[in-house]
Backbone bond lengths (Angstrom), bond angles and torsions (degrees), N, CA, C in turn:
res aa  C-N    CA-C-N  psi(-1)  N-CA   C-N-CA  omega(-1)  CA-C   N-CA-C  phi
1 X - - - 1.446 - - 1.536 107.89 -
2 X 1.185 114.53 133.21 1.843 126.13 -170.42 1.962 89.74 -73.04
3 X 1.129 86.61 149.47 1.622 124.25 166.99 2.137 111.37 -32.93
4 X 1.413 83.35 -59.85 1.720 109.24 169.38 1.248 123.87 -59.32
5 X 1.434 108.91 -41.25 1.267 99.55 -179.65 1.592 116.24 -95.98
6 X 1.778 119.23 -5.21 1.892 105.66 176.18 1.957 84.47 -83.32
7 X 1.212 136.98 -20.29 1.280 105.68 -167.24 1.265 107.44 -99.73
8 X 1.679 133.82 4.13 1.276 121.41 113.32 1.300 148.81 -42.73
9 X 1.045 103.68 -39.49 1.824 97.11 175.07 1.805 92.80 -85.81
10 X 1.187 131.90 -9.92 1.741 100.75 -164.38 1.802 81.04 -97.11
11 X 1.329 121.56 -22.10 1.497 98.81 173.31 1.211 114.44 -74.69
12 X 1.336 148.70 -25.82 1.438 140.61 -172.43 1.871 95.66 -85.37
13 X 1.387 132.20 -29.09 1.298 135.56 142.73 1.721 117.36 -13.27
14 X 1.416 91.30 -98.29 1.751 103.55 153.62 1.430 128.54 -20.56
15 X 1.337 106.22 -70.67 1.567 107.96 -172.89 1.822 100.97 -77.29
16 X 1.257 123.90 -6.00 1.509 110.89 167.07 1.768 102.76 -80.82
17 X 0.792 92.71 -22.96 1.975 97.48 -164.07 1.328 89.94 -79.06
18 X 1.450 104.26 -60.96 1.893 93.15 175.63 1.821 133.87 -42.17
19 X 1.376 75.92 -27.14 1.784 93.47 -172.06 1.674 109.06 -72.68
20 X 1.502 94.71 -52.24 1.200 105.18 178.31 2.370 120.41 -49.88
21 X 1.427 77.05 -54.01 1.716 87.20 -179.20 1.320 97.04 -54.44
22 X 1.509 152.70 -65.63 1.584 167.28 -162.50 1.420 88.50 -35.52
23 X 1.217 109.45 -71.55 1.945 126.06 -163.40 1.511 94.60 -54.28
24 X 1.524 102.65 -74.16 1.798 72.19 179.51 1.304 135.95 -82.61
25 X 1.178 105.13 11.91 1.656 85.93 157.31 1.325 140.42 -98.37
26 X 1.855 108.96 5.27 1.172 124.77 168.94 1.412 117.41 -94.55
27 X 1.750 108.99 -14.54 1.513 109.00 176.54 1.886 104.91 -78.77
28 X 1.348 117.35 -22.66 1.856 125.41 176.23 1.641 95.98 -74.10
29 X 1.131 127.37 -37.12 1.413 130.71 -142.53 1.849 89.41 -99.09
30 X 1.518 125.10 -7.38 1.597 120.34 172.05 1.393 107.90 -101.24
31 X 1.531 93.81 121.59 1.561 104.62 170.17 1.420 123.14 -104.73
32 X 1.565 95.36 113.03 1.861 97.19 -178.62 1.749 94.86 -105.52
33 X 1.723 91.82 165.07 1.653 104.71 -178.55 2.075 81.53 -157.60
34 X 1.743 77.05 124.82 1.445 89.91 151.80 1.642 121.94 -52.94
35 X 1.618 110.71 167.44 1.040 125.25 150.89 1.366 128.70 -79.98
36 X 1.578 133.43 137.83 1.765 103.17 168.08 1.326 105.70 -35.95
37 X 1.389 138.52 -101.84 1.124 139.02 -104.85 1.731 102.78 -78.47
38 X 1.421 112.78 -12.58 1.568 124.07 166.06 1.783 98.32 -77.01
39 X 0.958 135.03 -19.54 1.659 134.72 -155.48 1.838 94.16 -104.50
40 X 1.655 102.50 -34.24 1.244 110.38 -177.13 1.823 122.27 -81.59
41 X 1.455 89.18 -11.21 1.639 120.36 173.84 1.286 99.88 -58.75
42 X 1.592 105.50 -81.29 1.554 133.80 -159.78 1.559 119.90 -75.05
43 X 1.623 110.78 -7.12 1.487 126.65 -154.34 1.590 101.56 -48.73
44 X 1.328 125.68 -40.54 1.413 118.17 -158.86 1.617 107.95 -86.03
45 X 1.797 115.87 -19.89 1.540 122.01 167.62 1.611 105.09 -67.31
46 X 1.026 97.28 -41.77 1.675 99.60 -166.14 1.376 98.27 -88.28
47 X 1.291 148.08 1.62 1.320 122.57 -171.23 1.891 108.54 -81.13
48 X 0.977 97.96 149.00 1.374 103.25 -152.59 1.643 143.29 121.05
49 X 0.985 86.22 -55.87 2.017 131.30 -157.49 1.727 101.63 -79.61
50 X 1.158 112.54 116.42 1.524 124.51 158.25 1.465 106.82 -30.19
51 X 1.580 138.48 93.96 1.664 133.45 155.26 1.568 108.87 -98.76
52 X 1.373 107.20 169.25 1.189 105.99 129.37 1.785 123.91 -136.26
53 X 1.421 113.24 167.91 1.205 122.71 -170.02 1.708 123.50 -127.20
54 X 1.180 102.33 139.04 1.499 112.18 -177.90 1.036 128.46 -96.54
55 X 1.188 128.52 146.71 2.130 121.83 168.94 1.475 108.31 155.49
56 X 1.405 87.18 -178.54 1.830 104.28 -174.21 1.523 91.39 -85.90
57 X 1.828 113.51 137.43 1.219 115.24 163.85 1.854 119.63 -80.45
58 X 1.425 111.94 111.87 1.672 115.74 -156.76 1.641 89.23 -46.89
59 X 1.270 113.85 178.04 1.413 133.29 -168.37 1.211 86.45 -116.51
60 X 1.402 124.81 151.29 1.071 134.22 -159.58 1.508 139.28 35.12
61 X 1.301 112.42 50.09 1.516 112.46 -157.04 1.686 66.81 -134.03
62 X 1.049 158.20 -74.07 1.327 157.61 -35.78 1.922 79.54 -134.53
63 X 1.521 135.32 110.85 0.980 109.27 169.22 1.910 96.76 -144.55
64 X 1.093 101.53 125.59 1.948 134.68 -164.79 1.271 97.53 -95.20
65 X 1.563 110.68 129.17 1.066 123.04 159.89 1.529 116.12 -107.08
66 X 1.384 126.96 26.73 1.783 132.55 174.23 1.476 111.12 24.38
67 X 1.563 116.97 -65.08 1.224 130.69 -168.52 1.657 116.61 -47.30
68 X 1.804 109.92 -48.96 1.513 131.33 -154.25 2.009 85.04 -106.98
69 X 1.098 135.00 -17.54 1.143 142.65 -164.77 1.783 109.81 47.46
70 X 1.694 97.91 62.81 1.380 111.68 -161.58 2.007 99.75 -123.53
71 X 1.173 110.13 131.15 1.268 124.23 173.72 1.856 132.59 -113.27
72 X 0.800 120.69 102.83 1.488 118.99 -165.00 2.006 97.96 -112.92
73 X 1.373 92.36 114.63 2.246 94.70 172.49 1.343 103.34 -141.48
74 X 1.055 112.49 -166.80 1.535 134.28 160.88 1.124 137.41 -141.20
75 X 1.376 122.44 129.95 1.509 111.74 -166.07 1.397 121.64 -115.84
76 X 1.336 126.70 111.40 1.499 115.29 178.02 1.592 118.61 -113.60
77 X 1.789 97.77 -173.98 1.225 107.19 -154.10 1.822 99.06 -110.14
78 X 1.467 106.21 -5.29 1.488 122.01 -164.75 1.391 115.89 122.36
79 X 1.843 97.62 -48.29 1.247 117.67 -174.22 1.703 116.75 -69.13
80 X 1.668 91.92 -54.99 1.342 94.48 -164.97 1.851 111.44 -143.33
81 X 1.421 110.68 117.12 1.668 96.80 -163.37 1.870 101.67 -90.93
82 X 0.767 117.61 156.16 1.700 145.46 -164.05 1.464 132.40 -117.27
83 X 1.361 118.88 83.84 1.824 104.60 -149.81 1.481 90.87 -80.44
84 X 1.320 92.44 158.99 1.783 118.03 173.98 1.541 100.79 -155.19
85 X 1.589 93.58 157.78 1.498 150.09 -122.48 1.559 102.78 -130.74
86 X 1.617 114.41 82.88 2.255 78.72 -176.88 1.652 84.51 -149.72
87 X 1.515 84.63 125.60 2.108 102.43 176.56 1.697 99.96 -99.83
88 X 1.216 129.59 98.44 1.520 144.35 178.16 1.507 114.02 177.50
89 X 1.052 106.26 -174.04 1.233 125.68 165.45 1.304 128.46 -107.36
90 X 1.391 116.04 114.26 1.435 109.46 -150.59 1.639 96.55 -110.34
91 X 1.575 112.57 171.64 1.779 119.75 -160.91 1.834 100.03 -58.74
92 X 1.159 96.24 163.64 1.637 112.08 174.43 1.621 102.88 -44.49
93 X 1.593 106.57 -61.98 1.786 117.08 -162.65 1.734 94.04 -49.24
94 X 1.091 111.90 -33.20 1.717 106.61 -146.86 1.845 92.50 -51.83
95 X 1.881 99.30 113.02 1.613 96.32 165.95 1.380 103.38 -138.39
96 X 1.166 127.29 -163.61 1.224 139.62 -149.29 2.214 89.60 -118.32
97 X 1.329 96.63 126.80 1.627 98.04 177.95 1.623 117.39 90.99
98 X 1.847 109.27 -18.53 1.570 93.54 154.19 1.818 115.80 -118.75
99 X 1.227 101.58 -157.18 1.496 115.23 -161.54 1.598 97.72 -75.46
100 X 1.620 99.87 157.55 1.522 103.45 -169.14 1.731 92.44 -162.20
101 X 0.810 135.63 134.89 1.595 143.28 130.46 1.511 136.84 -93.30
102 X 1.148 124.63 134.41 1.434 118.75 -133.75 1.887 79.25 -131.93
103 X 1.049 113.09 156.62 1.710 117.69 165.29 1.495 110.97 -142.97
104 X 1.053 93.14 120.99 1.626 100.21 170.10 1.846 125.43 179.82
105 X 1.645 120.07 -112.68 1.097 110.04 175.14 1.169 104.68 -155.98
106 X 1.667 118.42 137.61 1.267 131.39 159.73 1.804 122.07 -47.38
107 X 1.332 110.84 91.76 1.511 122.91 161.87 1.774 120.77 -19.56
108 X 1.372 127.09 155.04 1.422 122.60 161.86 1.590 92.87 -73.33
109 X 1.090 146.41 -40.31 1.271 144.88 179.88 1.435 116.26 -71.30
110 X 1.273 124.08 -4.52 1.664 117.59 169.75 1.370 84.78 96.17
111 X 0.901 146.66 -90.02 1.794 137.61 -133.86 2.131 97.09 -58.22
112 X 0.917 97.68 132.27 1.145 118.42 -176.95 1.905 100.02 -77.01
113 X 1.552 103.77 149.72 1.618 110.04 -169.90 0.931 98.17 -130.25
114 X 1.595 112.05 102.27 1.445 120.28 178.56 1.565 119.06 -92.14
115 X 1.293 112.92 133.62 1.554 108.75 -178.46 1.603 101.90 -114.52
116 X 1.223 109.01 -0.86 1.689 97.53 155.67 1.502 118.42 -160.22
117 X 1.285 119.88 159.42 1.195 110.60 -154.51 1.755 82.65 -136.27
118 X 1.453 114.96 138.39 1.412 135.61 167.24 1.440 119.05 -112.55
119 X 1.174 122.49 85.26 1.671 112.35 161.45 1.437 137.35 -39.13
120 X 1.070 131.14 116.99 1.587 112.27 169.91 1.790 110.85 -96.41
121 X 1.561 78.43 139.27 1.915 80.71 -179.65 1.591 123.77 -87.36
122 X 1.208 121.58 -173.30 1.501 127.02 -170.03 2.065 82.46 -81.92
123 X 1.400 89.74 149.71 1.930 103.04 -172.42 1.317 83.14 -102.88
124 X 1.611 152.17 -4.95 1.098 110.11 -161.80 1.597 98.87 -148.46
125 X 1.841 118.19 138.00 1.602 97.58 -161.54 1.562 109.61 -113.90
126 X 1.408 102.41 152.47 1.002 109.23 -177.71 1.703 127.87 -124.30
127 X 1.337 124.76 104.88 1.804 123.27 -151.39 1.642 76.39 -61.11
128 X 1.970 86.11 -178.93 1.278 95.26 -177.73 1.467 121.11 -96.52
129 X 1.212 144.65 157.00 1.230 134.93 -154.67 1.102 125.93 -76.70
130 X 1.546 123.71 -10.90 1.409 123.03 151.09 1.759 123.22 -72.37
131 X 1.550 108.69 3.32 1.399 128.83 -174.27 1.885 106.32 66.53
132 X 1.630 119.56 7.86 1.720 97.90 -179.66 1.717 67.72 -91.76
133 X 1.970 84.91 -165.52 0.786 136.47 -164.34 1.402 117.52 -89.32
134 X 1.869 127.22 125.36 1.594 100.39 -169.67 1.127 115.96 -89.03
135 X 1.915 113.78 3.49 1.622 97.50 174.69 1.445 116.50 -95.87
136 X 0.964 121.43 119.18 1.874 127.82 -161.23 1.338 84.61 -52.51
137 X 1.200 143.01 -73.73 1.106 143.56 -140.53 1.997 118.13 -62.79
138 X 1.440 109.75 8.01 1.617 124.22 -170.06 1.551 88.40 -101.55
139 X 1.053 94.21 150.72 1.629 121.75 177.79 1.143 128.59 -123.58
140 X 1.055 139.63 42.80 1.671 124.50 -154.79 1.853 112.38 -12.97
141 X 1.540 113.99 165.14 0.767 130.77 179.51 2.338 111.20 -59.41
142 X 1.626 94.25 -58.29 1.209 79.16 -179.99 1.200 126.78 -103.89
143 X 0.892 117.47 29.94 2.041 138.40 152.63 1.416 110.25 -75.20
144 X 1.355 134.15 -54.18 1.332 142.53 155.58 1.580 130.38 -20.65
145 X 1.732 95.01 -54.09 1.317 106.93 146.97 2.148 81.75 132.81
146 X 1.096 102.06 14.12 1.355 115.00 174.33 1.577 122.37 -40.17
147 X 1.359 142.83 123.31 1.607 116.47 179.51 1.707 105.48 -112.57
């Protein structure tokens, strides 16, 4: 076999191996989360089972125990709301009426046991309506005395 052709095949070698490692590490690197009312579908396959889940946290569901650092809400899809279960401290955003993804496991009792909770924030920004700034403590550059 000529010279040309093993360092052809060990490069198409390579670039398969390369190819290969890429794929999976973008198939680990995608994060899906059911919906309730898809989670509420599947609840008795999945009970058990590491998920995670998506939705609006309902408004008024939201009830804190501070003391036990214990959280009890529900999250729906429109369709169908989903109680959960979460002893931590969860992100600043986490409020009642926006988006939240929760990870954890479906209970023998249905309420889902979340051991972490992800907020999603507002996508789109808006200054404040007097146009400063809301952290008192910012200065612009040439107020400072900046040139």
């Amino acid at each position: 076999m000529s010279k040309s052709k093993r360092f052809l095949i060990g490069g198409v070698i390579i670039l398969g191996a390369l190819a290969y490692l890429i794929y999976g590490g973008m198939q680990e690197a995608l994060v899906y989360f059911k919906m309730p009312s898809e989670l509420r579908a599947e609840e008795k396959s999945l009970q058990g089972k590491f998920v995670r889940m998506g939705g609006m946290v309902v408004k008024g569901s939201l009830e804190k125990d501070l003391q036990n650092l214990t959280y009890k809400f529900q999250i729906t899809d429109g369709t169908t709301a989903f109680p959960v279960y979460f002893k931590g401290v969860p992100p600043d955003m986490f409020v009642e009426g926006k988006g939240a993804v929760v990870e954890g496991r479906v209970g023998d009792d249905g309420v889902f046991q979340a051991t972490m909770i992800m907020a999603k924030h507002a996508e789109d920004y808006s200054p404040h309506a007097d146009g400063k700034s809301p952290n008192k403590s910012f200065v612009p550059a040439k107020e400072a005395g900046a040139k």
